[in-house]
C-alpha positions as CSV (number, residue, x, y, z in Angstrom):
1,X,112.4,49.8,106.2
2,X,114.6,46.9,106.6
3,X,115.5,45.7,110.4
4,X,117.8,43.2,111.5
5,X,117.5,42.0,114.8
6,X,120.9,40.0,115.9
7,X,119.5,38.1,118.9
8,X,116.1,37.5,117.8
9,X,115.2,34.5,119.2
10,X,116.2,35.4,122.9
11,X,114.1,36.2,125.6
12,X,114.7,40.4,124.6
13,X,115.7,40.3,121.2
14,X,112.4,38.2,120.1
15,X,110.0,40.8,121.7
16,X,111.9,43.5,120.1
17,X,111.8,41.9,116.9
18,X,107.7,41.4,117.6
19,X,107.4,45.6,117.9
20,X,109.8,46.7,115.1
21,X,107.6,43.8,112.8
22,X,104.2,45.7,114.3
23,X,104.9,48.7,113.4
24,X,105.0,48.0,109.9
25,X,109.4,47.0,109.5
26,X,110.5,44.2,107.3
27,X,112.2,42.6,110.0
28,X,114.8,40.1,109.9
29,X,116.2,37.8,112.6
30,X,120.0,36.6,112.1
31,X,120.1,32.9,113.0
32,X,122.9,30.6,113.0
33,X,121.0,27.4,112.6
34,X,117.9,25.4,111.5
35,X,116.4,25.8,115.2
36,X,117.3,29.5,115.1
37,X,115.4,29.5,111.3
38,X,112.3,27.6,112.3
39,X,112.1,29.8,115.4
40,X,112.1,32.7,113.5
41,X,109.7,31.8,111.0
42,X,107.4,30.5,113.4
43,X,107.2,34.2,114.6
44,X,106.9,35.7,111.2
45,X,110.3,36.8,111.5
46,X,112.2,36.6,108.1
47,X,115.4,34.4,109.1
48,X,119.1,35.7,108.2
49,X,121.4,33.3,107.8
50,X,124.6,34.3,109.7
51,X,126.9,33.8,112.5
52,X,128.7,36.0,115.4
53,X,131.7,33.7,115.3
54,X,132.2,34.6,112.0
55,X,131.4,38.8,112.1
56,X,133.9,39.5,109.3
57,X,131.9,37.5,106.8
58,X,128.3,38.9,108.3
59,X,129.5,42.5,108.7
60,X,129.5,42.4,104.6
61,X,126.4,41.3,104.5
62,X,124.8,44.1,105.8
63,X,124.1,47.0,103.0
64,X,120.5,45.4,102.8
65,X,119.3,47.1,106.1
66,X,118.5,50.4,107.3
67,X,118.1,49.4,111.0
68,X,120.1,47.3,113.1
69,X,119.5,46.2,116.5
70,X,122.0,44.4,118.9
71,X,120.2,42.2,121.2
72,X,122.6,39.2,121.9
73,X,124.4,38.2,124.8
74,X,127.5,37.2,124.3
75,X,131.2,37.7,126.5
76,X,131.9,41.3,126.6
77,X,135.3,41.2,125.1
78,X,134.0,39.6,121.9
79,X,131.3,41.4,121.9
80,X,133.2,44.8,121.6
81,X,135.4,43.4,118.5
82,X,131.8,42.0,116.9
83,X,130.2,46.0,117.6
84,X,133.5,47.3,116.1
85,X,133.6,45.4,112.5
86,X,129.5,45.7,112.7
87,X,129.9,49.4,113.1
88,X,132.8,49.6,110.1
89,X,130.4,48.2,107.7
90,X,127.4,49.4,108.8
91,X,127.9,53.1,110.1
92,X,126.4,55.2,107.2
93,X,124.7,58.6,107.3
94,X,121.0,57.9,107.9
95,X,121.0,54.2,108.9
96,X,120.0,53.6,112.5
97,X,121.6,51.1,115.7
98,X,119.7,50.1,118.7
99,X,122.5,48.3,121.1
100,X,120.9,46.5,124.4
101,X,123.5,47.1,126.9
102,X,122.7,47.3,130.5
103,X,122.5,49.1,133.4
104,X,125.3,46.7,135.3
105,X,128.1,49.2,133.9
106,X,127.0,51.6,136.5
107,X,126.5,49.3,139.2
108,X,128.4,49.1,143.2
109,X,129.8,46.2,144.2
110,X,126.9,44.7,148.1
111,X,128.9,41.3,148.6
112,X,126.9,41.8,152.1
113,X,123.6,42.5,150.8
114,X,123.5,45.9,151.9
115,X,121.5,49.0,149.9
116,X,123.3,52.1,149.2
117,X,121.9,55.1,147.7
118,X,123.9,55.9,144.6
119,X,121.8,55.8,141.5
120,X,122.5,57.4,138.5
121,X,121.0,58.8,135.7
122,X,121.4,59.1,131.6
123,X,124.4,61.6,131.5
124,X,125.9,61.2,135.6
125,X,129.4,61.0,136.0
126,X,130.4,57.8,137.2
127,X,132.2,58.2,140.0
128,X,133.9,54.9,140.9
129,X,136.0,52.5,139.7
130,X,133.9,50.0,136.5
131,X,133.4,46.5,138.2
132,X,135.2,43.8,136.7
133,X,134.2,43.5,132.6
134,X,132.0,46.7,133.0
135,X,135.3,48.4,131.5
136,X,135.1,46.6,128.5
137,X,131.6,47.4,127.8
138,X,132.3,50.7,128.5
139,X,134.3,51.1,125.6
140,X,132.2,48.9,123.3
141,X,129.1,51.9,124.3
142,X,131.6,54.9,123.5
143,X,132.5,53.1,120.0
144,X,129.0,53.4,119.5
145,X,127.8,56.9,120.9
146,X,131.2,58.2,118.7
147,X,129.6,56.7,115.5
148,X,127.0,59.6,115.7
149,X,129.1,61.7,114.8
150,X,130.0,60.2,110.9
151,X,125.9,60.6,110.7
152,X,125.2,56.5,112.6
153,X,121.8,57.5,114.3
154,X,123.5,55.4,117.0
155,X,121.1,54.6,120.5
156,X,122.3,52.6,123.6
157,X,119.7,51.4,125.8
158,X,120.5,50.2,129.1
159,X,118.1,48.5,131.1
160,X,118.4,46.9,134.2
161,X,116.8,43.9,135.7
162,X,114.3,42.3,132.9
163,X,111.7,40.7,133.8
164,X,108.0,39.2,132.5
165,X,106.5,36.6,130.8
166,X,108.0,34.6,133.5
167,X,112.1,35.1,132.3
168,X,114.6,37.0,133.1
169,X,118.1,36.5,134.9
170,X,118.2,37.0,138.6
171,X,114.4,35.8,139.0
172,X,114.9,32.2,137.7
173,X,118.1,31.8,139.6
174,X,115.6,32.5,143.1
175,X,113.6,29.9,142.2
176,X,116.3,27.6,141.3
177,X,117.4,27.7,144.3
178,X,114.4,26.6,146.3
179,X,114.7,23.6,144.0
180,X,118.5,23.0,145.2
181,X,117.9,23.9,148.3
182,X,114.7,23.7,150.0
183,X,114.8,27.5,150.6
184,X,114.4,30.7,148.7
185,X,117.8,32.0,148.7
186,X,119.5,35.9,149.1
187,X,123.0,37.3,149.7
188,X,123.4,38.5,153.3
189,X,121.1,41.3,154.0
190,X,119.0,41.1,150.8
191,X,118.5,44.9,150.7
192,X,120.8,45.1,147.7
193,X,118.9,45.5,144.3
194,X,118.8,46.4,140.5
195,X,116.2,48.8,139.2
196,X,113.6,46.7,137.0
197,X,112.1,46.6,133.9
198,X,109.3,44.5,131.8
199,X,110.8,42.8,128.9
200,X,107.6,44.4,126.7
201,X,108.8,47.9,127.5
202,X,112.2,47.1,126.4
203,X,110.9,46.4,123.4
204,X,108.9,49.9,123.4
205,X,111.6,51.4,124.1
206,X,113.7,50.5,121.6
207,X,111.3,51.5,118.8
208,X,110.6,55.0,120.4
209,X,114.6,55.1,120.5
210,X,114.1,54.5,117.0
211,X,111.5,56.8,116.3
212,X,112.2,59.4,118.6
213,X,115.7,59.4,120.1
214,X,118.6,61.9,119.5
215,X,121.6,60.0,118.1
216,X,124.6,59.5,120.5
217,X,122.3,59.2,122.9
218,X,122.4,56.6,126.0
219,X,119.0,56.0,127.4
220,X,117.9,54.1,130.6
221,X,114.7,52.1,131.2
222,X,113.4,52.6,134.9
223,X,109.8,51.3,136.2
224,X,110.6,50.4,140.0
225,X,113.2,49.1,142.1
226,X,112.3,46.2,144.8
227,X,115.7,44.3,146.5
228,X,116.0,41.0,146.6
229,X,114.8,39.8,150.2
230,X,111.5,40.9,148.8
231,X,112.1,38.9,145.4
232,X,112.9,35.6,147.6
233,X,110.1,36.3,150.0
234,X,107.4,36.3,146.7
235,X,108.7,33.4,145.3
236,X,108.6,31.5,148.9
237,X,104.8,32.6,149.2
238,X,104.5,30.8,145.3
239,X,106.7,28.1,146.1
240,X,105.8,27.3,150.1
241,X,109.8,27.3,150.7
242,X,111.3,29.4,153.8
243,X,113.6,32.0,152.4
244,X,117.6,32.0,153.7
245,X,120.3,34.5,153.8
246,X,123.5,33.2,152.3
247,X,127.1,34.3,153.1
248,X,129.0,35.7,149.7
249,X,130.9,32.5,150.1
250,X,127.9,30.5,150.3
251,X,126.1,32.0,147.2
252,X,129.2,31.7,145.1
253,X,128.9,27.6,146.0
254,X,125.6,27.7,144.5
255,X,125.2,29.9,141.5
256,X,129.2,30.3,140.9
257,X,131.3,33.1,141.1
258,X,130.8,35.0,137.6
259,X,127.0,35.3,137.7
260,X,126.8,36.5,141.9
261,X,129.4,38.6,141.2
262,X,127.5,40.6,138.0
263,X,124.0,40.0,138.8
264,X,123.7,39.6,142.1
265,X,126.5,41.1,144.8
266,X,125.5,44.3,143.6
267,X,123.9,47.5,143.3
268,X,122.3,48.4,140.3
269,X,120.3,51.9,140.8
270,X,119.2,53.7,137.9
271,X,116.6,56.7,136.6
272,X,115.2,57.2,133.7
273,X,114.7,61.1,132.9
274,X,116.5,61.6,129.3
275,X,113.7,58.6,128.6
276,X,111.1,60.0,129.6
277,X,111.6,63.8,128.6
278,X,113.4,62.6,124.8
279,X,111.2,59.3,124.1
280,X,107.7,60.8,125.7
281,X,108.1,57.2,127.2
282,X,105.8,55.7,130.7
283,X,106.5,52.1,132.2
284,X,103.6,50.0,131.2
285,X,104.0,47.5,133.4
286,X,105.4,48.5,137.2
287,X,105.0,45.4,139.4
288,X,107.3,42.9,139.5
289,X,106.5,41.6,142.9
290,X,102.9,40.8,142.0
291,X,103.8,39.0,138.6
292,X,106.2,36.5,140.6
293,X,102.6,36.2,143.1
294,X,99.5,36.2,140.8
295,X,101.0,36.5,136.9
296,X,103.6,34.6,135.0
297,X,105.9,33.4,136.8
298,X,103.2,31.6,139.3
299,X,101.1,30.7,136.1
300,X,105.1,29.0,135.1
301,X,105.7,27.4,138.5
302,X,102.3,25.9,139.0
303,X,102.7,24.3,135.4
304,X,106.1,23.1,136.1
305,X,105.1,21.5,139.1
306,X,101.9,20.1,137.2
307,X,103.9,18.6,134.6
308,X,106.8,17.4,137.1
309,X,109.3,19.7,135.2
310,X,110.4,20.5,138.5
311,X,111.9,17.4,139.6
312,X,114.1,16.6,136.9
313,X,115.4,20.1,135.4
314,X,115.6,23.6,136.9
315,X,112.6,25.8,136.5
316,X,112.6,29.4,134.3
317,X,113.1,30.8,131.0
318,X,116.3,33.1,131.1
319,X,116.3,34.5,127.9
């Protein structure tokens, strides 16, 4: 079997790439550069010279593979046109796409912090109104749950927050701003959260989509929850910093408006059953709160402050 991985050298797409090539796939990493190609190799990923900004001329490139998984982060509207020229080259009877997407399309807008009890599950109705670009990746997921039916085995995973091996999104920006700051910061109340996830059983995940998973199918990746007052108040115990509630106003000045608004000023509840009844799929790794304390990302902050990475550049690996 032949596997392309299209965001292989990211913080998910590289761990993804690591299972599929563990389980025995020729796996393939697309890379748009000789940093992306040296990366790649250094894994013992095969590199595929190609680039997103130019899908058309990639799209006919890909007959070679039977697999294909979409792992990169890009804007949402070009990522729907770049999953629509992808799928009209690629969707054949019997070849297989894994698309990372993320649980963010379901989420509820907290610009004061505050929890709310929605969550949803694999097939739920959605009953409000997409946030912002959520719409737009909406449609990107139906193009690709519709390509079941020409014979695509078509999966969308969606998890929510990522975290291990000291990256992620939201748990970098934390500690960033103890740097900035002084403190540990959150958005009003702090009792807002996303579910979580480890990076590793995203990867898991995807193969047991792979080898498991009923085409059409969307499929969400659950291990815990914990809301981000208790995020900041781990990473002051690593970090010796106070923690501070921010106004809405206040966090926008420091992280900007775009990345509060999606990955932050919300609420991103989600379960997991389809996974784990389709996939015969556990969490392996459950504890978020006691990585940031005693695992990677204090192993990652006492090197950083060892090395004095700390002082001239922001800490974390986002992926």
């Amino acid at each position: 079997m032949k596997t392309l991985i299209i965001g292989a050298t990211g913080y998910v797409g590289s761990r993804i790439a690591q299972t599929f090539l563990s389980h025995g796939s020729e796996t393939y990493g697309l890379a748009r550069n000789d940093k992306n190609k040296e990366a790649l190799s250094a894994a013992g990923i095969t590199p595929f010279e190609g680039d997103l900004a130019a899908v058309s001329k990639l799209a006919g490139r890909l007959d070679g593979f039977d697999t294909l998984v979409f792992a990169a982060t890009i804007p949402f509207e070009d990522e729907q046109k770049t999953i629509s020229e992808v799928l009209g080259a690629f969707a054949k009877p019997g070849r297989s796409l894994i698309f990372i997407s993320g649980s963010g399309v379901v989420s509820t807008p907290a610009r004061d912090g505050a929890w709310n009890d929605y969550t949803a599950a694999e097939d739920s109705p959605y009953p409000f109104e997409p946030m912002r670009n959520r719409k737009v990746r909406l449609v990107t997921e139906k193009l690709i749950s519709d390509a079941a039916s020409s014979g695509l085995r078509s999966f969308i995973l969606r998890p929510p927050l990522i975290w291990g091996h000291a990256g992620s999104i939201q748990v970098p920006q934390l500690f960033e701003s103890a740097r900035k700051t002084g403190s540990v910061c959150y958005l009003g109340q702090g009792l807002n959260l996303y579910s979580h996830i480890h990076v590793d059983d995203v990867a898991l995940v995807s193969r047991l989509a792979f080898e498991k998973g009923t085409p059409g199918s969307i499929y969400h990746l659950v291990a815990g929850e914990v809301n981000f007052r208790s995020i900041a108040e781990a990473i002051g115990e690593v970090t010796g910093c106070p923690t501070r509630s921010l106004s809405y106003e206040e966090a926008v000045e420091l992280w900007g408006a775009a990345w509060v608004d999606l990955g932050l000023a919300v609420n991103s509840r989600v379960r997991s059953p389809k996974t784990r009844t389709d996939l015969g799929w556990t969490p392996t790794h459950v504890d978020l709160i006691e990585d940031i304390r005693n695992g990677s990302y204090k192993q990652a902050y006492d090197a950083a402050m060892k090395s004095g990475y700390l002082q001239s550049y922001s800490w974390g690996a986002h992926g």
